[in-house]
VOLOMAR-460249 format. One record per residue (C-alpha): x, y, z; residue in three letters. Coordinates in steps of 0.2 Angstrom, whole numbers. Last residue first. Example, Ala and Ser with C-alpha at 12.3 -4.5 7.8 and 13.67 -1.06 7.14 Angstrom:
BEGIN
+-------+-------+-------+-----+
|    c1 |    c2 |    c3 |   r |
+-------+-------+-------+-----+
|    68 |    -5 |    36 | SER |
|    62 |   -22 |    39 | ALA |
+-------+-------+-------+-----+
***
This chain:
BEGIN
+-------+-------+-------+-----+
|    c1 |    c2 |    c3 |   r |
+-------+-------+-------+-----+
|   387 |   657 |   569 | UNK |
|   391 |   667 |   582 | UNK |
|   406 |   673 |   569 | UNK |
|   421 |   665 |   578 | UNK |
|   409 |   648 |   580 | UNK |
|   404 |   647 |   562 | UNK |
|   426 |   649 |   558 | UNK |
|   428 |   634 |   571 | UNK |
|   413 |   625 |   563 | UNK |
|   422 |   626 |   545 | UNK |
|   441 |   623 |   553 | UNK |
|   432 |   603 |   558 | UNK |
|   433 |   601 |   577 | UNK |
|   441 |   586 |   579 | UNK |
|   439 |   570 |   592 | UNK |
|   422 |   566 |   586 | UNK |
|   418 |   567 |   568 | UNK |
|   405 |   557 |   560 | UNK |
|   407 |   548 |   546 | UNK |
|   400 |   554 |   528 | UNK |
|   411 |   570 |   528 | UNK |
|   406 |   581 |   514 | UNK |
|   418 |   593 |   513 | UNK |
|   418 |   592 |   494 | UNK |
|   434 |   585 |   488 | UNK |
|   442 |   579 |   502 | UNK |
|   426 |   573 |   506 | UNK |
|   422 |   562 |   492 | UNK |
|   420 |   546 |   500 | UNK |
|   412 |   533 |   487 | UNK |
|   398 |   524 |   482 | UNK |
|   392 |   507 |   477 | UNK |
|   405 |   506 |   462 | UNK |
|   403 |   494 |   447 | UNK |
|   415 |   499 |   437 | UNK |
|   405 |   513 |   427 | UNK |
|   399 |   520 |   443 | UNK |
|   418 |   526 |   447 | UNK |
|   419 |   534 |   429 | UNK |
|   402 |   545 |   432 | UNK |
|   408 |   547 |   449 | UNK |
|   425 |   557 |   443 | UNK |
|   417 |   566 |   429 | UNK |
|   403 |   573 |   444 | UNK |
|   419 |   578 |   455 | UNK |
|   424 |   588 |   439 | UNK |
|   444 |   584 |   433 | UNK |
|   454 |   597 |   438 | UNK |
|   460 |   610 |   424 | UNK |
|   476 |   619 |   424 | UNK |
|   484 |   632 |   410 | UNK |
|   502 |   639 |   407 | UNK |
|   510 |   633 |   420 | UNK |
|   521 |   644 |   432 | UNK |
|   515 |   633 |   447 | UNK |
|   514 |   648 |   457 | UNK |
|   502 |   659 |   443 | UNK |
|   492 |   643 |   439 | UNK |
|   489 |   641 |   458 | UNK |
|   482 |   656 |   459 | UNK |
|   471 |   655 |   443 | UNK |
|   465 |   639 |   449 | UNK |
|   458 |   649 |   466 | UNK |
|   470 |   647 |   480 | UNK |
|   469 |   642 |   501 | UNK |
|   461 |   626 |   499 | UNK |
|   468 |   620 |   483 | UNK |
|   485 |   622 |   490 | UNK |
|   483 |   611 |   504 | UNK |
|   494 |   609 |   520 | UNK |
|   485 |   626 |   526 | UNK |
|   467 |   616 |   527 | UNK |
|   475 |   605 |   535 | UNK |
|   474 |   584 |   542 | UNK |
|   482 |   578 |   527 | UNK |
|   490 |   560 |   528 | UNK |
|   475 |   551 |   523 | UNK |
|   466 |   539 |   535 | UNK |
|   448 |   544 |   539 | UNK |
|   451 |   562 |   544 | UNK |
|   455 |   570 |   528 | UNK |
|   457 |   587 |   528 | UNK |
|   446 |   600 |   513 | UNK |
|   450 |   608 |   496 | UNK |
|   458 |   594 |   487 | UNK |
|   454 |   599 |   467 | UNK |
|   444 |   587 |   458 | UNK |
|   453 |   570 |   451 | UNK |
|   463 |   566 |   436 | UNK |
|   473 |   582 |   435 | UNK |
|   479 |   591 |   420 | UNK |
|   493 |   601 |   419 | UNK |
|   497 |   613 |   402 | UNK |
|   517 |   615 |   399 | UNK |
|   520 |   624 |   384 | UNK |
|   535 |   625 |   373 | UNK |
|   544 |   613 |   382 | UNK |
|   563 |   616 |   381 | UNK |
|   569 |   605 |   395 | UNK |
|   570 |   619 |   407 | UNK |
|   551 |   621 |   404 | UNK |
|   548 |   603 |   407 | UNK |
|   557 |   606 |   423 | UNK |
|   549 |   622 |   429 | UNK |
|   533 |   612 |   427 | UNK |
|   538 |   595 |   435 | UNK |
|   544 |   606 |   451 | UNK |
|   530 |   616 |   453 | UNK |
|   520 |   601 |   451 | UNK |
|   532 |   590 |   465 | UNK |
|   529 |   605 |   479 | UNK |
|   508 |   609 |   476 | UNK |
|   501 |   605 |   493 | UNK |
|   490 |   591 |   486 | UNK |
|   489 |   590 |   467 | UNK |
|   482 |   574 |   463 | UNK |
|   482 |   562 |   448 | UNK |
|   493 |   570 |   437 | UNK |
|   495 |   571 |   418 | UNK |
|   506 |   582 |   409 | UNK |
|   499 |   591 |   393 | UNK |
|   514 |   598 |   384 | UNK |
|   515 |   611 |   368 | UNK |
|   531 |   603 |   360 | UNK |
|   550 |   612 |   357 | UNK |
|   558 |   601 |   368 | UNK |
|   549 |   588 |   376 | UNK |
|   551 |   571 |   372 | UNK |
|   569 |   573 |   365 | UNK |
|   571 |   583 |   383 | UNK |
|   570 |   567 |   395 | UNK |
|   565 |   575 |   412 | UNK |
|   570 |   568 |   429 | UNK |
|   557 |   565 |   438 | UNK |
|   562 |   560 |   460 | UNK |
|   579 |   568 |   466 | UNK |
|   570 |   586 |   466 | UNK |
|   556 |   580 |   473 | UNK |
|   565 |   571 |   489 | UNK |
|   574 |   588 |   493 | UNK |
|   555 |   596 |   492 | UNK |
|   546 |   581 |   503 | UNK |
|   562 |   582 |   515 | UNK |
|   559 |   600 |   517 | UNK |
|   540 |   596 |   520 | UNK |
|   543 |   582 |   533 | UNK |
|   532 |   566 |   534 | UNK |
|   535 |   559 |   517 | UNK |
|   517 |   554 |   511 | UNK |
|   513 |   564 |   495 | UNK |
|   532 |   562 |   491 | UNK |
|   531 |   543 |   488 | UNK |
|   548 |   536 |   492 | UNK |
|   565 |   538 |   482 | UNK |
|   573 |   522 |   476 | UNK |
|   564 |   521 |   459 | UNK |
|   573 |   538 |   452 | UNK |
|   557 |   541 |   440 | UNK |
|   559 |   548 |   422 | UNK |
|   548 |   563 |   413 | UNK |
|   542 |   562 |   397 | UNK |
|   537 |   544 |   393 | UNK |
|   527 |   546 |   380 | UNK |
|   506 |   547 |   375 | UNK |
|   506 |   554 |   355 | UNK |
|   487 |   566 |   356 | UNK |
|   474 |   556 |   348 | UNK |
|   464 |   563 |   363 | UNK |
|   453 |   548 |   370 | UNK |
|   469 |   536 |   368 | UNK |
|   480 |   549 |   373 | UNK |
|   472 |   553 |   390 | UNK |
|   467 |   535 |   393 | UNK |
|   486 |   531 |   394 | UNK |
|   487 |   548 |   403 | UNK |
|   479 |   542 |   417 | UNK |
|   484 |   525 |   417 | UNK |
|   504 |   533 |   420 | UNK |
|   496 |   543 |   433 | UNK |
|   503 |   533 |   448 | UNK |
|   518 |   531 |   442 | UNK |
|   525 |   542 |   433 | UNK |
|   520 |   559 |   430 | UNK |
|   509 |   555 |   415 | UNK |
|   514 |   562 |   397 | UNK |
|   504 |   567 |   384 | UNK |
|   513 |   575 |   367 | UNK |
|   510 |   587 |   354 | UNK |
|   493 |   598 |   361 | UNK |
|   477 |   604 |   358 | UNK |
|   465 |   606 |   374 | UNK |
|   449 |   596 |   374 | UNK |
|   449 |   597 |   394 | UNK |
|   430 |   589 |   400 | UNK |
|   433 |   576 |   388 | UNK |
|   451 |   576 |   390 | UNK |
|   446 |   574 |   410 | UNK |
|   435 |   560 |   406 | UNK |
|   446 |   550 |   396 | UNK |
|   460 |   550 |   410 | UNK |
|   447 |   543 |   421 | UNK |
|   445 |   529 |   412 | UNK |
|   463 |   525 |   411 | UNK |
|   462 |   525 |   431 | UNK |
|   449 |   515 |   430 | UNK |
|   456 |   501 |   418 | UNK |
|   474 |   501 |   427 | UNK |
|   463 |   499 |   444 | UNK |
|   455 |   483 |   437 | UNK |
|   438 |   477 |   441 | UNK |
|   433 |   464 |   452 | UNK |
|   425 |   473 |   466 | UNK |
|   439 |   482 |   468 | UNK |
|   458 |   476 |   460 | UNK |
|   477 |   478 |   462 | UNK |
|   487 |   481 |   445 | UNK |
|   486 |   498 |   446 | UNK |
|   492 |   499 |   465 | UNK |
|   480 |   507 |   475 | UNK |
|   484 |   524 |   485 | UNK |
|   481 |   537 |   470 | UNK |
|   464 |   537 |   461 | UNK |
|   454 |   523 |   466 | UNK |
|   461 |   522 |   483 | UNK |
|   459 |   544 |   482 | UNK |
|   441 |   540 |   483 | UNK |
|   438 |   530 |   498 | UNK |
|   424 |   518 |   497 | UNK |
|   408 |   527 |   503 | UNK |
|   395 |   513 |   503 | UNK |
|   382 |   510 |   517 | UNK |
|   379 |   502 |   532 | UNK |
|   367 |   502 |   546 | UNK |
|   365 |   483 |   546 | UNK |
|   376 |   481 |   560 | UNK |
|   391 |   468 |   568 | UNK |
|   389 |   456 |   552 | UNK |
|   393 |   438 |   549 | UNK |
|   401 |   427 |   538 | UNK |
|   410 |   412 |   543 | UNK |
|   424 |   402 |   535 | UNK |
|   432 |   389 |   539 | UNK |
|   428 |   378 |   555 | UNK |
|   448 |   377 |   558 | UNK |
|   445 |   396 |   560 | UNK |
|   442 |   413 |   551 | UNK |
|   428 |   423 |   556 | UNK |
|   422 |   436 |   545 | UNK |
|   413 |   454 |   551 | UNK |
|   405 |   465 |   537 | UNK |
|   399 |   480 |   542 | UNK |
|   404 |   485 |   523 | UNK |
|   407 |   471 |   514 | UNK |
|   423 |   461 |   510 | UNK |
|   427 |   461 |   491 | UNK |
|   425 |   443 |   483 | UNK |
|   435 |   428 |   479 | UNK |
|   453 |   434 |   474 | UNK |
|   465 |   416 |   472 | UNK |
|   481 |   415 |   480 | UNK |
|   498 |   416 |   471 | UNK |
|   510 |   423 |   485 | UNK |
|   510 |   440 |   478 | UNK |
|   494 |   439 |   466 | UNK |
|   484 |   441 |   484 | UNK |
|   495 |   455 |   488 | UNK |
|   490 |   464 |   473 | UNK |
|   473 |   460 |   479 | UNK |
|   474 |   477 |   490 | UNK |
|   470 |   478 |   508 | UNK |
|   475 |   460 |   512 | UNK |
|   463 |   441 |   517 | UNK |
|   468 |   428 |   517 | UNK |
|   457 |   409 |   517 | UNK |
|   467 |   392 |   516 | UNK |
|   466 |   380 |   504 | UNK |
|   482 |   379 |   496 | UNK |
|   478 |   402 |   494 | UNK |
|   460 |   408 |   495 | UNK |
|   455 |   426 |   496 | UNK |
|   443 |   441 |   504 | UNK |
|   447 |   458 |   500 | UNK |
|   449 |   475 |   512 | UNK |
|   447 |   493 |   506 | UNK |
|   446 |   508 |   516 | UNK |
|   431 |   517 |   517 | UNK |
|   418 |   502 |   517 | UNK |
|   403 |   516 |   528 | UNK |
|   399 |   502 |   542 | UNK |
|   419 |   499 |   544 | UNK |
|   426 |   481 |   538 | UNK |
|   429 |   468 |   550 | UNK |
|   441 |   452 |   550 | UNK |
|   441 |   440 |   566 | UNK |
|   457 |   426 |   566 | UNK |
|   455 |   411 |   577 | UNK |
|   461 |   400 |   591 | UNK |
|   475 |   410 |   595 | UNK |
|   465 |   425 |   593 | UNK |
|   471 |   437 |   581 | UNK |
|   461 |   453 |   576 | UNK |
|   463 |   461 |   559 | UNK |
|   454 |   479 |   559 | UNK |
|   450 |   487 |   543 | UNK |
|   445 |   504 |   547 | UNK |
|   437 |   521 |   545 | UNK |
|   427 |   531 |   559 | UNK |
|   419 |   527 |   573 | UNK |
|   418 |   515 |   588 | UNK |
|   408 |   511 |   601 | UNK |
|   399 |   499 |   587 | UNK |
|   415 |   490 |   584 | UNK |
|   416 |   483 |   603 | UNK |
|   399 |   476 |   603 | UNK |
|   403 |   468 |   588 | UNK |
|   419 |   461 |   596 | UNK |
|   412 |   456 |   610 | UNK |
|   400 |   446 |   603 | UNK |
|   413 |   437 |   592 | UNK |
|   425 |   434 |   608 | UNK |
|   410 |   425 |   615 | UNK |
|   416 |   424 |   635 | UNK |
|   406 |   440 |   639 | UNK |
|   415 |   453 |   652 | UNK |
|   423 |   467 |   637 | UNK |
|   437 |   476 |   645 | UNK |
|   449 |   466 |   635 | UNK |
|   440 |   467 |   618 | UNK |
|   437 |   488 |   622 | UNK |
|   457 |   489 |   626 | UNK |
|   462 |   480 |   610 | UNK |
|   448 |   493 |   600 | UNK |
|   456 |   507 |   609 | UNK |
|   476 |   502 |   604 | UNK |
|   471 |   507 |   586 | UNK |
|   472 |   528 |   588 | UNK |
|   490 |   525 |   591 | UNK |
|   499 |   534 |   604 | UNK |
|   505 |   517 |   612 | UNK |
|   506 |   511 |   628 | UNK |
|   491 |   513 |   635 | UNK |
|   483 |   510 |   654 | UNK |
|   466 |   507 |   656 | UNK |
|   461 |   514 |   676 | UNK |
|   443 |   519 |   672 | UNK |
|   448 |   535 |   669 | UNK |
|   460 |   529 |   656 | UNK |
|   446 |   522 |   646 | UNK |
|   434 |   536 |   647 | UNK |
|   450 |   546 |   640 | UNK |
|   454 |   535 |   628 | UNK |
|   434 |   532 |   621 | UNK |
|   433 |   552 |   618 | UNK |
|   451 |   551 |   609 | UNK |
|   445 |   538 |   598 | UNK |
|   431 |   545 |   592 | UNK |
|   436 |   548 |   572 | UNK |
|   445 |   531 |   572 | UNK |
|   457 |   529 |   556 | UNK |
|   461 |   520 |   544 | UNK |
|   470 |   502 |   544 | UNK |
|   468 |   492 |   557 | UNK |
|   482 |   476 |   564 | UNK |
|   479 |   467 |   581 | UNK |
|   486 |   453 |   588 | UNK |
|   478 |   446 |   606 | UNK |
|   481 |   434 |   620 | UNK |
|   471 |   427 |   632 | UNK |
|   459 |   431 |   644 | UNK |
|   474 |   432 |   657 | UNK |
|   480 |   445 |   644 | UNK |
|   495 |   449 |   633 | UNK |
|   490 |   462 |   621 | UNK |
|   501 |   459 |   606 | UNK |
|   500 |   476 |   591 | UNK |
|   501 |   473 |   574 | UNK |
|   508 |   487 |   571 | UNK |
|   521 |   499 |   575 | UNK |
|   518 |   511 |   587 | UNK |
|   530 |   508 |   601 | UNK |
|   541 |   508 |   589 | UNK |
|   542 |   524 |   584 | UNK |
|   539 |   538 |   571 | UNK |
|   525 |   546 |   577 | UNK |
|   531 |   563 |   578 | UNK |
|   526 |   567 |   560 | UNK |
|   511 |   555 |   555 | UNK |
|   512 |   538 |   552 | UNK |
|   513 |   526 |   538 | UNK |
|   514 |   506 |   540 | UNK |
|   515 |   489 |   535 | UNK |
|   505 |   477 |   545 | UNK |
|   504 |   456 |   545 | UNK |
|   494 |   446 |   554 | UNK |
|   497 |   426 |   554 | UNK |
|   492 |   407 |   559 | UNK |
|   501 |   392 |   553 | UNK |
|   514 |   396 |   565 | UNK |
|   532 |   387 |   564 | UNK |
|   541 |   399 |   554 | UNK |
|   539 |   412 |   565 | UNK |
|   558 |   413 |   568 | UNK |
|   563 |   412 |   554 | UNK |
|   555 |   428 |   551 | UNK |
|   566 |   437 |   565 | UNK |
|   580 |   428 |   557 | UNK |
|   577 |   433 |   541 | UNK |
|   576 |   453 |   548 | UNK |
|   560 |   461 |   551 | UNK |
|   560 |   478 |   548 | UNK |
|   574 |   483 |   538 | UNK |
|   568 |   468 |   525 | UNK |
|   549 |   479 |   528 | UNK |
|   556 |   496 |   527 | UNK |
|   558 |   506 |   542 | UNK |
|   557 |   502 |   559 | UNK |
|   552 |   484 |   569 | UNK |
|   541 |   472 |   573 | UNK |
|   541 |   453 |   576 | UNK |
|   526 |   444 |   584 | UNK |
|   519 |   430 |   596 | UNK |
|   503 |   425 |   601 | UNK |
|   498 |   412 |   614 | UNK |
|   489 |   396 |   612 | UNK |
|   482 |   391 |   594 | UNK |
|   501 |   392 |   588 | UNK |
|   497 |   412 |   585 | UNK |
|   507 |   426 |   574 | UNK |
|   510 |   441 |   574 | UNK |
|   520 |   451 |   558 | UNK |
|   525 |   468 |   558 | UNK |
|   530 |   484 |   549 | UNK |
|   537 |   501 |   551 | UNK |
|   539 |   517 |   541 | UNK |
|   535 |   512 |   525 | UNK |
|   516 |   511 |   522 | UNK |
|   504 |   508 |   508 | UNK |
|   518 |   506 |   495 | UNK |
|   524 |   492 |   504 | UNK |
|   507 |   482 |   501 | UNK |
|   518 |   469 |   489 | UNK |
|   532 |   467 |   500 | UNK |
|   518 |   464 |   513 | UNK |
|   511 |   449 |   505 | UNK |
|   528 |   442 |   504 | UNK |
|   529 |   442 |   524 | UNK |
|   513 |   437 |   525 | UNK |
|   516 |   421 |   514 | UNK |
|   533 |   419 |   526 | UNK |
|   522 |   419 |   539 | UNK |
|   510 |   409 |   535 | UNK |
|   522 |   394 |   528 | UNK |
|   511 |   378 |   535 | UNK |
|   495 |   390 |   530 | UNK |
|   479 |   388 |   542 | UNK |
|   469 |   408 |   545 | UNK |
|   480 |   420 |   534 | UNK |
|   480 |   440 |   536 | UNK |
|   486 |   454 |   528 | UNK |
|   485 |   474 |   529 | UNK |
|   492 |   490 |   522 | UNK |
|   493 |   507 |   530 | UNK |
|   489 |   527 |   526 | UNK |
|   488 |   536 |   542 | UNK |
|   479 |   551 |   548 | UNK |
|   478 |   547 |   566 | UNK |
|   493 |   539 |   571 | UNK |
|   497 |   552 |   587 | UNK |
|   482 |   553 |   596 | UNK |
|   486 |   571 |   603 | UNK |
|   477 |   570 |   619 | UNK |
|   469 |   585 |   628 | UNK |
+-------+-------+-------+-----+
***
């Protein structure tokens, strides 16, 4: 069996349809979606004709060097893809956007999430004599375009998308036009945008504030947009959709000052630190977040609380998120470089500390044992979402039961390994309650509760392996 390395990625997308300085603009637009990927990034362009591109490894000024961008200077056209992989899939060969170079034409490629059948559609592929040069779960949707026999490219991208499933934002470049399609279930974000007249479109509207274009409107689940020197064009490749927007974007993954469906990630994230003091009332001296993702947590926190919010702990700014380093010794040396304490904050003061996840438990047993080498008093640790009890197969990098502590310990449990002296999750009815405040359609909460709104092909999920021991 195939192990589709790429699976269980977090990435970042842009595209622009008609801009003299496209790549450049992609280029900025992916300093700003670096956060959602820093391992690899890319940039494929079109002059109407053929498709070219620059890739490389690392960080995106690693990446793709000024000469490289000089070099697609020219192209009004652009894709652009920043990327996370899973351990072992650190290559080149997998950096995205992809360039299928076809008697059909050419054709760029970029997705973010992840396809739940893509092993299935491989080996059916290869049987009939595809050939893949990547382990990436993307490359099936290029191989699907190509083996398609119509001549309407949009056609055939519908029909392609409904052989697939799982989570995805797919950006595919034709040299005459860009197509833009978001999943049937809206799992990872994706925006609409206008920048000198031309339409863009990114994962997070952070990047729309990067190179100063204007955020129309959220791209629809099912939805499928056609860019071209017609403009725009709306369409959709099924009406079976429905709503279940990722719920770690609200809570982790987005920037605070990116947006969804208008309304700020800074304000929801400060609204879910209201709920869990709500559902905490603990008394305390000081709030402080663990910078930065809960910094709007604990904001809330304090506001709610009347408990002083400061800045507790301090944040080494060169060292990478931890949650998706893709070795666990790296992801504990990293830990200890990353929050440094500042002890007139702490010393001597009963400390809430604000977090927005806890996934396999390495950077809280770190923050607790340093708060308390710092002289707190006590350290209490309160979490913005519900425990994560269950994988992620639609794009997160946590595939295990065994890489989550949540899964395997009861609060008590962890409480004893954290060394803290109390823990409290926010509920997964708190957390909706908030995200239906801002206007949300629905969300993914299946980290949270196992309950997997997209079918799962390629994986037997550790619940139907332990039915099947039992005769289940």
């Amino acid at each position: 069996m195939y192990d589709i390395r790429g699976l269980n990625e977090e990435c970042g997308v842009f595209g622009i349809w008609g801009h003299p300085n496209a790549a450049e603009l992609t280029y900025m637009a992916l300093h700003s979606l670096q956060h959602r990927g820093q391992e690899g990034a890319g940039i494929v362009c079109s002059d109407e004709k053929n498709i070219y591109g620059a890739r490389g490894m690392g960080l995106l000024p690693e990446a793709i060097s000024e000469v490289k961008l000089e070099s697609l200077s020219r192209f009004h056209h652009a894709i652009g893809h920043v990327r996370y992989a899973t351990t072992g899939a650190s290559e080149l060969s997998n950096v995205q956007p992809f360039i299928f170079k076809h008697s059909k034409g050419d054709i760029g490629l970029a997705h973010n999430g992840n396809l739940t059948n893509a092993e299935q559609i491989r080996l059916a592929l290869e049987s009939e004599g595809a050939i893949f040069q990547t382990s990436s779960d993307s490359e099936v949707l290029g191989h699907l375009l190509l083996k398609a026999k119509s001549d309407n490219k949009l056609n055939n991208l519908k029909a392609s998308l409904n052989q697939i499933k799982g989570a995805f934002s797919f950006l595919v470049l034709h040299p005459e036009k860009l197509f833009v399609a978001r999943d049937a279930h809206g799992v990872r974000p994706l925006m609409l945008g206008k920048v000198d007249g031309a339409y863009c479109v990114a994962s997070e509207t952070c990047a729309f504030t990067a190179v100063g274009a204007e955020y129309i409107r959220d791209i629809e689940p099912g939805e499928v947009l056609t860019l071209s020197h017609e403009g725009l064009a709306e369409d959709a490749y099924t009406m079976n959709t429905q709503s279940n927007m990722c719920s770690m974007e609200y809570v982790y993954f987005a920037r605070p000052d990116s947006e969804f469906r208008k309304h700020s990630l800074y304000e929801i994230r400060k609204a879910l630190g209201r709920k869990l003091y709500e559902e905490m009332n603990i008394a305390a001296d000081v709030v402080i977040g663990v910078p930065d993702s809960s910094l709007q947590a604990a904001k809330g926190f304090s506001l709610t609380s009347g408990i002083p919010n400061e800045q507790g702990l301090l944040k080494n700014r060169y060292i990478g998120r931890t949650f998706i380093s893709p070795d666990q010794k790296m992801r504990e040396r990293a830990v200890r470089m990353k929050h440094s304490p500042i002890r007139d904050v702490i010393e001597g003061k009963r400390v809430v500390v604000i977090d927005d996840s806890i996934v396999r438990g390495t950077t809280s047993k770190f923050i607790v044992k340093t708060l308390k080498q710092a002289g707190a008093k006590e350290v209490h640790m309160a979490i913005s979402s519900p425990p994560l009890i269950h994988p992620c197969y639609y794009g997160i990098d946590v595939s295990t039961h065994a890489e989550l502590i949540a899964a395997n310990k009861s609060i008590a449990e962890i409480e004893a390994e954290l060394e803290v002296d109390s823990l409290t999750y926010l509920s997964v009815d708190g957390m909706h309650e908030v995200f239906r405040s801002f206007d949300s359609k629905g969300e993914c909460n299946a980290c949270f509760t196992g309950n997997y709104p997209i079918e799962i092909v390629d994986h037997v999920l550790p619940e139907e392996k332990e039915k099947k021991k039992k005769g289940v």
